[in-house]
N, C-alpha and C positions, 0 to 999 in steps of 0.2 A: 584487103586482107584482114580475118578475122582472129582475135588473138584469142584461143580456148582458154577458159580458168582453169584452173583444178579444182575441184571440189570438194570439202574436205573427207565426206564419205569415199571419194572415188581415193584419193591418198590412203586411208586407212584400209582400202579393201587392196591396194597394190602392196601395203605393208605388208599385214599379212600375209597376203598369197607370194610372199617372196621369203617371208623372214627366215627360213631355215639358211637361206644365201646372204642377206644380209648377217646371223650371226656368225657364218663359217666364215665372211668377210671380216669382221671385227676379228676375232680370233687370228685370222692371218696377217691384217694391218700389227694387230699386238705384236705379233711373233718380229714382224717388221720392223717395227720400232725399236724393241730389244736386240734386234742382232745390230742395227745402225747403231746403237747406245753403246755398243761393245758388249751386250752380255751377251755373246753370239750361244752357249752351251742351255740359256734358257732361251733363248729364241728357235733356237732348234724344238727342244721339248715341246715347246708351245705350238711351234708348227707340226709337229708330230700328234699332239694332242688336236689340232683342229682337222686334219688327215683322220684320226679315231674319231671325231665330234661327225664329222661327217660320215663315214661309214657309219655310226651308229641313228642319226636321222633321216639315212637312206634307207635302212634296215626297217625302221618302224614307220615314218611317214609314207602317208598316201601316193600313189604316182603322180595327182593331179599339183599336189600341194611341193612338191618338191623339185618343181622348175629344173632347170638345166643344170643342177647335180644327178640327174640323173643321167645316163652317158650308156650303158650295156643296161643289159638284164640287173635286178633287184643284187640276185644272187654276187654274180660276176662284179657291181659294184663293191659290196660290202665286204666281201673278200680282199677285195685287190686294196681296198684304201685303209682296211685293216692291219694289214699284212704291210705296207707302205710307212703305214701311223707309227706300227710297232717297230718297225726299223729305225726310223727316224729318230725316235725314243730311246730306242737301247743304243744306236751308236752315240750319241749325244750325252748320255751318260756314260757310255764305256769306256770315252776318249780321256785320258789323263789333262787334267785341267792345266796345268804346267805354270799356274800361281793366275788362270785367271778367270773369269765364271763360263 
C-alpha cells in the first residue's frame, strides 16, 4: 500500500477552488462560538451575516468556483439565502435583549 503526499501546488490549487466554502465556514464556526460563549444575539447576526456573505458569492462567483453552495438555479440561490440572511438579522436584533447580548 502506497501512501500519496500532497503536494504543495495540488493544496493550494484545492484551497482556492474551495475558498468561497471555507470562508462561509469560518463565518459560521465564528457565529458558533459566540452563541456557545453566551453572546447568542451576535452569533445570530453573524450567522445571518454569513447566510448574506453567501448569497452574495453565489451571486457573483463563477458556477465552476463555487462548489457545493451552489444547491438550485444562480437566481433561486441568491434569493432564498438573502431573504433567510435578512431574517436572521432583523429577528436577532428586534428581540429585546432583556440585560443580555
Amino acid at each position: 500500500m502506497t501512501v500519496q503526499r500532497i503536494t504543495r501546488p495540488y493544496l493550494q490549487q484545492a484551497i482556492r477552488r474551495n475558498l468561497p466554502l471555507i470562508v462561509v465556514g469560518g463565518v459560521i464556526l465564528v457565529a458558533v462560538v459566540l452563541v456557545i460563549s453566551g453572546r447568542w444575539r451576535r452569533g445570530a447576526v453573524v450567522l445571518g451575516g454569513a447566510a448574506l456573505l453567501t448569497s452574495a458569492l453565489r451571486l457573483t462567483t463563477p458556477v465552476e468556483r463555487i462548489g457545493v453552495l451552489a444547491v438550485r438555479s444562480r437566481v433561486f440561490d441568491t434569493v432564498s439565502l438573502a431573504m433567510v440572511g435578512s431574517v436572521i438579522v432583523w429577528i436577532a436584533l428586534s428581540i429585546d435583549p432583556l440585560g443580555t447580548d
